[in-house]
C-alpha positions in Angstrom: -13.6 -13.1 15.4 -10.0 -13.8 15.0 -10.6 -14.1 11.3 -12.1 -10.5 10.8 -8.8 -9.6 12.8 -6.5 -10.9 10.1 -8.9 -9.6 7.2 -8.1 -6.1 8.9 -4.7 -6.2 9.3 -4.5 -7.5 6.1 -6.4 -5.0 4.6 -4.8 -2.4 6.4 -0.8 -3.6 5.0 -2.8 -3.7 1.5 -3.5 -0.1 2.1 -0.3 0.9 3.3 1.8 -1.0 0.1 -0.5 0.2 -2.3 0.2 4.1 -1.3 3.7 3.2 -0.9 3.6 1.8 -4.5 2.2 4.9 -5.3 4.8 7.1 -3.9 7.1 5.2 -5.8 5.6 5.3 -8.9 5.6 9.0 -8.4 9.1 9.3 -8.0 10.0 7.6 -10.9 8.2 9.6 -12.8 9.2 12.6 -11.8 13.0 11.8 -12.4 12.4 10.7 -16.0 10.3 13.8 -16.8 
């Protein structure tokens, strides 16, 4: 039980720095453009 709690907040932080990668990214490329 406590495992699939730390596989979901896991997943969730993965989720969260993935779009804020994303963001990022989008940023960037929208300064260099």
């Amino acid at each position: 039980m406590k495992n699939k709690v730390t596989n979901m907040l896991l997943v969730k932080s993965n989720i969260v720095l993935y779009s804020f990668n994303i963001i990022l990214a989008d940023g960037r490329n929208r300064r260099t453009k």
